[in-house]
C-alpha positions, 0 to 999 in steps of 0.5 A: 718456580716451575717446580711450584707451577707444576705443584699447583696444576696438579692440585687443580687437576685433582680438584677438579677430577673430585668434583667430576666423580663427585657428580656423576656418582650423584646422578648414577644415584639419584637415576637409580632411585627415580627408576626405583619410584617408577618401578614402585608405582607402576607395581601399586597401579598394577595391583590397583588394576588387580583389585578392579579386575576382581570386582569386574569378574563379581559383576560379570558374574552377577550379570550372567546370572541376571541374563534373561536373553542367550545373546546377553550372557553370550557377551558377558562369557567372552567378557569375562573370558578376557578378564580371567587371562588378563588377570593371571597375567598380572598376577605373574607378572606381579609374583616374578617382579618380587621373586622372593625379595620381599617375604610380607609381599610374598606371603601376601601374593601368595594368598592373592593366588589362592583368593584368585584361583578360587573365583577363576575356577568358579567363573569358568564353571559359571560360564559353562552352567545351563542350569539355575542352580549351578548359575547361582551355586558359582555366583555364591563362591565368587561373592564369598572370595571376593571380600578377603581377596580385596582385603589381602589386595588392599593390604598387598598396596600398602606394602607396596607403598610402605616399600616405596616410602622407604626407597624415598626416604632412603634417596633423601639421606643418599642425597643428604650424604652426596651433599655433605661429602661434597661441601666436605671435599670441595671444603678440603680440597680448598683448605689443603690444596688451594689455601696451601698453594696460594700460600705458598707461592706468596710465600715464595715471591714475598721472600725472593723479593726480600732476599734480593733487597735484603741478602744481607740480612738473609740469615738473621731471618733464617734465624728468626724463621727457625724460632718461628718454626719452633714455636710453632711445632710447641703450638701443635703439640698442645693444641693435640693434646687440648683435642685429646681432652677434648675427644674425653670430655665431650658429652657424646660417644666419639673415639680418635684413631690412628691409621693402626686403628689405635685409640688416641682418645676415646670420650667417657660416653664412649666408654659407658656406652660399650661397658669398656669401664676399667679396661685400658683402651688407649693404645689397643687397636679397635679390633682388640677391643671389640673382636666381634667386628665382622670384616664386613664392618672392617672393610668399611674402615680400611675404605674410610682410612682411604677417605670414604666416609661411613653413615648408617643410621642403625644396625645390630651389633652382636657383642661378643657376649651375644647380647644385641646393641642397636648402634648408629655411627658416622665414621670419618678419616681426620687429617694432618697438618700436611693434608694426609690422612691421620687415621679416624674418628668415630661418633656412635650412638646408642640406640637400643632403647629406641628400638625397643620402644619403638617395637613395643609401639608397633606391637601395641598398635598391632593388637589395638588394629587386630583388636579393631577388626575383630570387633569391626570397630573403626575410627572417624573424624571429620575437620569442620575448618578445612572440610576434611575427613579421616575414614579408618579401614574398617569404617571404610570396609563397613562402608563398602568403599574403597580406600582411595574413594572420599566421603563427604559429610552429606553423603556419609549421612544419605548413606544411612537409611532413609527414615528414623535412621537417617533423621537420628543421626541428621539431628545428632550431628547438628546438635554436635556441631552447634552445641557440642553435645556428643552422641552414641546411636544404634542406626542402620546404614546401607552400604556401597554395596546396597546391603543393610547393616546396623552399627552404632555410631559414637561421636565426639566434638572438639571445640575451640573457643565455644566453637566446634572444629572437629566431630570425631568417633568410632563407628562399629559394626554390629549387625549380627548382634542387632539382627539377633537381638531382632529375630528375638524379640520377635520370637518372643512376641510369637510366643506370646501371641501364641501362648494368648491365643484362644484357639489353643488351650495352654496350662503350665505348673510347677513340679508340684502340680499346682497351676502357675500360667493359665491362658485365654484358650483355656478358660474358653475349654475349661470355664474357669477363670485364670484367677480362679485357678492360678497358684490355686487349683491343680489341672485334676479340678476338670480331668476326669479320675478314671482318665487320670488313672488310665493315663498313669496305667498307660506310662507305668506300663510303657515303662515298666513301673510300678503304678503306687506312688509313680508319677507319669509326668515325671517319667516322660521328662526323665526320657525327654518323651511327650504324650499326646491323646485324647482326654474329657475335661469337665467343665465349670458348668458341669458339661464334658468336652472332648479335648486332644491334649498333649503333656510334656516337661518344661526345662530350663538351659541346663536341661534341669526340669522346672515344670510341666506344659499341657497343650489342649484343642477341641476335637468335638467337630473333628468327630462330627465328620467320622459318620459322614465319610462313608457316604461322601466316598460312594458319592466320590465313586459315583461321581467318577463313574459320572464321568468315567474318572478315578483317581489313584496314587504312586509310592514311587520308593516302595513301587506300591499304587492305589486305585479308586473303585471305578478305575478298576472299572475304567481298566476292566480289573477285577476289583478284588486285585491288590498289591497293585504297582506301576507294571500293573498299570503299564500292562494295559498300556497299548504296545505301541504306546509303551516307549512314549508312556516309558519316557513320560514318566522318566521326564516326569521324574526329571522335571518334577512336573505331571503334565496332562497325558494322553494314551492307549490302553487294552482294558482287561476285556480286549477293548481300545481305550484312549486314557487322559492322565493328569495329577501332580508329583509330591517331593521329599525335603530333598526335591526326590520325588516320593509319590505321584497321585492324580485322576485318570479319565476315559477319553475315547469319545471325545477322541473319536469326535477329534478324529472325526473333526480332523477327517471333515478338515481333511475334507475342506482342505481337499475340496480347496484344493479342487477349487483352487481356493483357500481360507484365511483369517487375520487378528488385526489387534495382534497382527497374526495372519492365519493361512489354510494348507492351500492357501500356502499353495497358491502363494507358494509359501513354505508351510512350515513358516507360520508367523504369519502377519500383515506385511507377509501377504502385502509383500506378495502383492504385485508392485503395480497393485500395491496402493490398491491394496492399500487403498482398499484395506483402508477403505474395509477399515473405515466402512467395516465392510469387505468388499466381494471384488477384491482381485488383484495380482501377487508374487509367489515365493518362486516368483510366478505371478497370478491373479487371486480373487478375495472373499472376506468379512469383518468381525467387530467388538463390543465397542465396533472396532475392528478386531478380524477380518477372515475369508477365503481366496481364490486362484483365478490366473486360469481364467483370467488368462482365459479372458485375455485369449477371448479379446484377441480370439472373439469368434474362437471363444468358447462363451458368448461374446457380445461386443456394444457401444456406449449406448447399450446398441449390439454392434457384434456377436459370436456363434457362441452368443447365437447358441446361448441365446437362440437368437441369429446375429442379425436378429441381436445386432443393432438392437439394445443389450438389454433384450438378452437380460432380465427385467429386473437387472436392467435398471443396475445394467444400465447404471452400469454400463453408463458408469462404464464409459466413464472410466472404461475398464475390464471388469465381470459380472456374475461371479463371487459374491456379488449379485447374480446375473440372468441371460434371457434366451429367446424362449423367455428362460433364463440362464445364470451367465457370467459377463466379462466387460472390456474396452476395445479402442476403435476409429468409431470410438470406445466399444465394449466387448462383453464375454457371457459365459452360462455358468449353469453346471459352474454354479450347481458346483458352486452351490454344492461346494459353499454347501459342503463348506457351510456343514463343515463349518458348522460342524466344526463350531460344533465340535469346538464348542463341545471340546471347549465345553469338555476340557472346561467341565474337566478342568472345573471338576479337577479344581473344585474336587481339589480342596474338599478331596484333600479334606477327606484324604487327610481325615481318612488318613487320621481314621486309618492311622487311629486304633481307637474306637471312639475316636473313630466314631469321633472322626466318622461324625467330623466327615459330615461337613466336608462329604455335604459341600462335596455331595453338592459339588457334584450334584451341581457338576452333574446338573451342568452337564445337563445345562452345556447340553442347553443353549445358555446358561442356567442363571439364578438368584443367588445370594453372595453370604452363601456363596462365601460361607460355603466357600468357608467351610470348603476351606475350613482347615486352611483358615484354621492353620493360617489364622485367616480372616475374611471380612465381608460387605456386601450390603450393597448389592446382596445377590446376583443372577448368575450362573451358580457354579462359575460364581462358587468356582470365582469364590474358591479359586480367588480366596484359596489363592489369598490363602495359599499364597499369603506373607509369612509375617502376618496371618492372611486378611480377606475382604470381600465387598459387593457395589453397584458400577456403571449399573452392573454388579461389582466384586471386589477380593483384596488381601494382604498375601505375597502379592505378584509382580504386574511389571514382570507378571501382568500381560500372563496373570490369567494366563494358563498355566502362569504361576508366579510364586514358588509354591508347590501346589501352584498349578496356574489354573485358578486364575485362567478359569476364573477369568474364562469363567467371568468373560464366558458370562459377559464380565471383565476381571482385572487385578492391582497388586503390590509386592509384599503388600497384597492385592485386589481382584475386581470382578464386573459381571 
């Protein structure tokens, strides 16, 4: 009975141990697994983090190129800065977490690294670029690397969770097995340990019982026992042999092995499965049958025949013939009857041809997704019961969104662009939803990312029950080959319209001469119809046969042929070669038109000549101007000796300069001098000027800008000049600078009168200094405060600051005189008045303080507000210090002091009053005051003294501006005085102290200094308007010369560049035109000399038809280039009485500018139109140009030297002319603008 008890605690004490291990490997697992998931998801969040850091750098970037402020870009550079280093850190981190063990994740991380240290290195460049350039040059390369490194990042994620999900998969089997091997176990150990155990001791108590009731019978059932037994062992036999049936018969691939790992059985499968057929296997060991086991797969058997259990789901098995068997197995130990392990039973499967369909799958799909991409195709699909939507990458990349971001129904269809594309598809997928009906549409979308993309949306519908429940389709990208399809159908229609146009003659034919295409152009040239000529007539019908010969003579001989039978056109295709010259056609009515014609060969896509092309304009014009270019030159010339101006042009490659004849007047240079270069120039220039003339032109160069310039020169006779240079810089397609031309004026006069001004300033400013005193001047609309050299001295002000304003010179103001102040600019701003008793005292910038005394006006507008005060102010500490010493030293006072009661009574003077007035005291005291003044200041004294007691208070009369004041002395002369008036409290009551002072010499100085001021300021006015009027002829003369100059300059160049005689002659006769409009240029230039030495304008009746028709002509060749068309009403209002060159100079500037900066997809369109406002006159200009930005541009439009397009003859002086020519006459001008649409200039004269 022990022996039983001892045998049942030591199989629980197993039983028990097994569950144990049984679940601490559980939970060592399954740990294992959770750390794993933790670990993937923190590797996908952080490459998440990667692909948002990247598109913060692309933003950042974007930002510091949009950066108009220092202080903005600064913060994004240390933004970015922060950025770029966590960035790396993550991708190290990244990199050293893989290490290797994942080659996919690898080579994924590794093309991250190139992506990312593409934009790092260009961030680090963009925050160390100071130029535009280099700004937008970075910007361009963080952009291009941005897409493939989100993309490779994108698919680096879904690695990481492809690697996730199989770490998922691979806890559950784990989980699986833990829980199959358990039941197992604890099954096992329940059938073998307990059931055995309790059996048996059952068993052992059954027969003690029996035996101490039936010892008698004990052997008889000893006997029956040994029957039982045998029976028993003959059961197991056949049950043994009924498994090995079993095992052989079973439709799966099982095998039975003993402890040697010999086959007891094995199934038919079995032996199909591993081509074992005619083999003998039962009673050969495993590793018999299959030798190509490696010991890895050994070992896992020797660990089953201990009780382990081996599952593995696939595997490669290398057979011994090197062919590949893909297997999955279940390797078991199975039992004796006694509990002990008997050996194994394998169970496999092949898999093999699963495997090979699964990588033709994942093959097929492979091809079918790179196919997508390379097409830009992606699949949709839209679940209308659950409200759901599948996006595939690439719909998603065409989106711009990324991969986690959902997309509902509305905004997939606001995300196409607004208009026809958006209504297309709106009406497609209702009518898809309500009946069914699929779609295929061309549309534009705009993506996330704000750019505009044509692709084509398929879509198809799935419905159930008459009812839509699903909308699916393909949406594919297909931009670049609508935009192509666009660009050529618009190049099309520009062929079209070209080959339409009636301005140019187009003639095509066959190769055998016969006319095929016969245009508007050229029936207009001709006379002929296309009717009558095409597949009719050849071009000799209105050619000339000698100029037919002359032209078969010129190609023969050009290319050494024989003239017989040799056909010119033909020859000129053979070398791809054109000619172009001048020809005569007659026309249908017999007249003789002079025609520029350029011949060439029509050729198809394999280079194979199918026709000839002949391209044909008038030049009966052009010869019209040769005859007339002689004269406009002298009238050029004589126009610059006018006002001692040339002009003259750099070839900066070759060093090669050109002079008009009067520059060489202006340098004194023998005009027969030549080959002129810079150092021609340079050595006139004044030795002390050499270095800043050296450094301009070097800036000039650099920055591609000629700006106004003025120096010294010693012309060839010896004498000092003072030279102004202005002129613009011409560039080659590369942005080198290749030539400079411009005028070049002899300014001496106007510098001398300069100097002059500045010495009469120098003047003023010391005579403010003797009297203490400076100017000042306030724009009260801008708040800007302007101070004069001593005026800074008196405040004590540093001079170098100049943002001056208002609150600069109240913080000044004594804090007792504050609300005084205040009271009083208040009080000039309601009366529009200044009053002369403006004293008070300030604190300097050092701290002292004194008292000042201002003089001023107010200047108002047209409407009476006020605009500006200005005037001067007068340090007046001294004697105010001076007035405080006579109250307390009356007798010791220098001036006259006179002390009197409220009724005007004399009570008490000084020996000074006696001596100012000749009278003894007791002959003045107790008589009325009014005895020392005269007559006809007693009525305001009286009022004044009255006023006086009211509110007694220091106070002086006779100074500043107020009136002045007359003593009268005993003989009955008069003497200017200057009466100070203060309150002297006694027992007896108020008293007034009144301080006179003669202020004869004082007043002689005065008059002598206001005089002095009053012609220096004149003088300055003078002078002012002089230079203003100087700089403004200069600056018309540049401006209108400009266009008919540049008419003349690019006919002179054809008449250079012609070897032909009549085409000379031709181009003399074309120069009429343009040498008229600039004769009359200058004639009236030279007349408003006359007229600013005038007091106003000379203003007459002029018509606006005539203004804009010679405007016209000025600007022919830019009306003809572009196609232009101006369109004029001004029935309205005819004509105007105006000053006739401001109002030529508003048409030119304000129609060449429609002109000049005009859209490139439409030809310039012009309208002018006159109308009656408010009673005056109305001009209104609008086109259909560039338009300007007024958001960005509006406050500087007019502004001088403002310009707002990129245009390379932008000078930003046509519109601050214009607008200073209109307000010089009384009018307004104001704009309206609309970018890409036009805009419209209004002109109220």
């Amino acid at each position: 009975m022990k022996t039983l008890e001892k045998y049942i605690k030591r199989r629980y004490a197993l039983f028990i141990f097994t569950f144990i291990v049984i679940i601490l490997a559980a939970i060592l697992i399954i740990k294992n697994s959770i750390d794993a998931q933790h670990s993937d998801a923190y590797l996908i969040n952080t490459c998440g983090k990667q692909r948002t850091i990247s598109q913060r750098v692309a933003k950042l970037a974007y930002k510091i190129g949009s950066a108009e402020q220092t202080e903005q870009r600064d913060i994004a550079h240390n933004e970015l800065g922060d950025l770029i280093s966590e960035w790396v850190h993550i991708h190290q981190y990244l990199d050293s977490v893989n290490n290797g063990k994942h080659d996919v994740i690898d080579s994924l991380l590794h093309v991250n690294k190139e992506y990312q240290h593409v934009m790092i290195i260009a961030s680090q460049d963009l925050m160390q670029a100071e130029t535009k350039e280099a700004i937008d040059k970075n910007i361009a390369i963080i952009s291009r690397a941005e897409g493939p490194y989100l993309s490779n990042t994108e698919l680096l994620v879904q690695e990481y969770q492809k690697l996730a999900e199989s770490n998922l998969v691979n806890l559950k089997n784990i989980t699986y097995i833990l829980a199959i091997i358990a039941l197992l176990i604890l099954l096992g150990e329940y059938l073998f340990i307990l059931v055995p155990a309790l059996h048996q001791l059952l068993q052992r108590g059954n027969a003690l019982v029996a035996s101490n009731k039936k010892l008698a019978i004990s052997e008889q059932k000893l006997k029956t026992n040994m029957a039982e037994l045998q029976k028993l062992k003959v059961d197991l036999e056949t049950r043994e042999t009924f498994n090995k049936a079993f095992i052989e018969q079973i439709p799966a691939a099982i095998a039975m092995l003993d402890n040697d790992l010999r086959y007891i059985a094995v199934s038919k499968t079995w032996i199909k499965d591993y081509k074992l057929e005619g083999r003998e296997v039962i009673g050969r060991t495993h590793y018999e049958v299959f030798p190509e086991i490696g010991e890895d797969w050994r070992e896992k058997n020797r660990q089953c025949l201990k009780g382990a259990i081996d599952i593995c789901d696939e595997a490669p098995f290398i057979r011994k013939d090197g062919t590949t068997q893909w297997i999955s197995w279940d390797t078991r130990p199975w039992y004796k009857a006694d509990g002990s392990i008997g050996g194994l039973v394998m169970h496999t499967s092949d898999i093999s041809e699963f495997k090979f369909n699964e990588s033709q799958r994942k093959q097929v799909e492979r091809i079918l997704h790179e196919t997508n991409e390379v097409a830009r195709i992606g699949t949709w699909e839209v679940d209308l019961v659950s409200s759901q939507s599948y996006l595939s990458e690439v719909v998603r990349e065409i989106h711009g969104i990324s991969k986690d971001y959902e997309i509902s129904v509305d905004n997939g269809v606001l995300s196409y662009k607004e208009g026809e594309s958006r209504e297309k598809i709106q009406n497609a997928f209702l009518e898809a939803i309500n009946y069914g009906k699929p779609y295929d549409l061309e549309l534009e979308l705009i993506n996330a990312n704000g750019n505009v993309v044509w692709v084509r949306s398929i879509g198809q519908v799935e419905r159930v029950n008459g009812k839509t429940v699903k909308v699916y389709g393909l949406l594919q990208d297909i931009n670049n080959f609508k935009l192509a399809q666009l660009e050529l159908k618009k190049v099309n229609t520009q062929l079209k319209a070209i080959f339409n146009s009636k301005a140019v003659a187009m003639v095509t034919t066959d190769l055998d001469g016969v006319i095929n295409r016969f245009n508007p152009g050229a029936e207009i040239l001709t006379g002929y119809t296309a009717e009558e000529m095409v597949g009719k007539e050849r071009p000799n019908l209105y050619l000339l046969k000698e100029e037919c010969t002359n032209f078969v003579t010129d190609i023969a001989k050009h290319y050494n042929k024989k003239e017989e039978g040799f056909n010119a056109q033909y020859e000129l295709a053979k070398h791809n070669r054109y000619d172009t010259r001048e020809w005569t056609y007659k026309r249908k009515d017999g007249k003789l038109l002079p025609v520029q014609l350029t011949l060439t060969s029509i050729k198809d896509e394999e280079n194979t000549l199918i026709g000839y092309l002949g391209v044909s304009t008038d030049i009966s014009e052009k010869k019209a101007a040769e005859n007339k270019l002689l004269h406009n030159n002298q009238l050029l010339n004589y126009a610059e000796e006018l006002t001692a101006m040339g002009n003259w042009k750099w070839d900066t490659v070759n060093d090669q300069v050109e002079w008009s004849k009067n520059l060489y007047n202006v340098f004194k240079l023998n005009p027969d001098t030549k080959n002129l270069s810079f150092n021609t120039y340079f050595n006139f220039v004044h030795p002390e000027d050499k270095e800043k003339v050296t450094v301009y032109f070097r800036i000039t160069k650099e920055e591609k800008h000629l700006k106004s310039f003025t120096h010294r020169i010693i012309d060839g006779e010896g004498n000092l000049k003072i030279i102004q240079l202005l002129g613009e810089v011409i560039t080659d397609a590369s942005g080198e600078v290749v030539e400079m031309i411009g005028t070049c004026q002899d300014v001496t006069d106007q510098k001398l009168v300069e100097i002059e001004l500045l010495r009469k300033n120098y003047i003023l400013n010391f005579a403010e200094r003797i009297t203490q005193m400076g100017n000042w001047q306030w724009d009260v609309a801008s708040d800007t405060l302007k101070w004069s050299s001593n005026l800074y001295r008196i405040f004590e002000y540093d001079e170098n600051i100049t943002d001056l304003n208002y609150d600069t010179f109240f913080s000044h103001v004594h804090p007792e005189d504050k609300d005084y102040i205040a009271d009083f600019v208040e009080k000039s701003f309601k009366e529009k008045q200044f009053s002369s008793k403006f004293i008070h005292r300030i604190i300097t910038s050092k701290g002292n303080v004194k008292t000042v005394h201002f003089l001023g006006e107010v200047i108002l507008n047209g409407q009476g507000e006020v605009v500006e005060m200005m005037g001067a102010c007068q340090d007046i500490t001294e004697q105010k210090m001076e007035e405080n010493k006579f109250r307390g030293l009356l007798e010791s006072a220098p001036d006259a002091m006179v002390i009197f009661n409220e009724h005007g009574v004399i009570q008490l003077i000084n020996k000074q009053s006696e001596k100012l007035f000749g009278y003894a005291a007791s002959e003045l005291v107790e008589q009325p005051v009014e005895i020392l003044i005269p007559y006809q200041f007693n009525d305001h004294n009286s009022s004044y003294h009255d006023g006086f007691f009211v509110g007694p208070s220091v106070d002086t009369m006779g100074v500043g501006n107020a009136q002045e004041l007359f003593a009268t002395h005993k003989n009955g002369n008069e003497i200017p005085v200057q009466i100070s008036f203060s309150p002297l409290e006694t027992e007896e009551g108020v008293l007034v102290s009144a301080a006179i002072r003669d202020i004869t010499v004082q007043k002689l100085a005065q008059s002598k200094i206001i005089a002095a001021k009053n012609d220096l300021e004149d003088l300055t006015e003078r002078l002012i308007v002089r230079n203003n009027q100087l700089a403004d002829f200069a600056q018309i003369t540049s401006h209108n010369l400009r266009a008919p100059v540049s008419n003349l300059n690019a006919l002179l160049t054809f008449y250079l560049e012609s070897n032909d005689e009549d085409e000379k002659r031709f181009l003399f006769k074309k120069f009429e035109s343009v040498i008229n409009h600039l004769t009359l240029t200058l004639n009236t230039l030279v007349e408003a000399i006359k007229i600013r030495n005038s007091v106003g304008k000379k203003q007459e009746n002029i018509k606006f038809d005539d203004v804009l028709t010679k405007t016209k002509e000025i600007l022919s060749a830019e009306i003809l280039e572009t196609a232009a068309q101006i369109t004029a009403n001004f029935s309205e209002i005819p004509e105007i009485r105006y000053y006739k060159i401001y109002l030529e100079s508003i048409f030119l500037n304000l129609l060449d500018n429609a002109i000049k900066y005009r859209a490139k997809d439409r030809p310039p369109e012009i309208t002018v139109k006159s109308m009656t406002f408010k009673g005056r006159t109305k001009l209104v200009i609008s086109d259909n140009g560039l338009g300007i930005n007024l958001e960005r541009h509006g406050e500087k439009i007019f502004g001088l030297n403002k310009v707002f397009h990129r245009h390379p003859e932008a000078k930003g002086l046509g519109l601050y002319m214009t607008k200073t020519q209109v307000e010089a006459m009384g009018g307004e001008i104001s704009v309206t603008s609309t970018v890409n649409e036009g805009s419209t200039f209004t002109i109220i004269f």
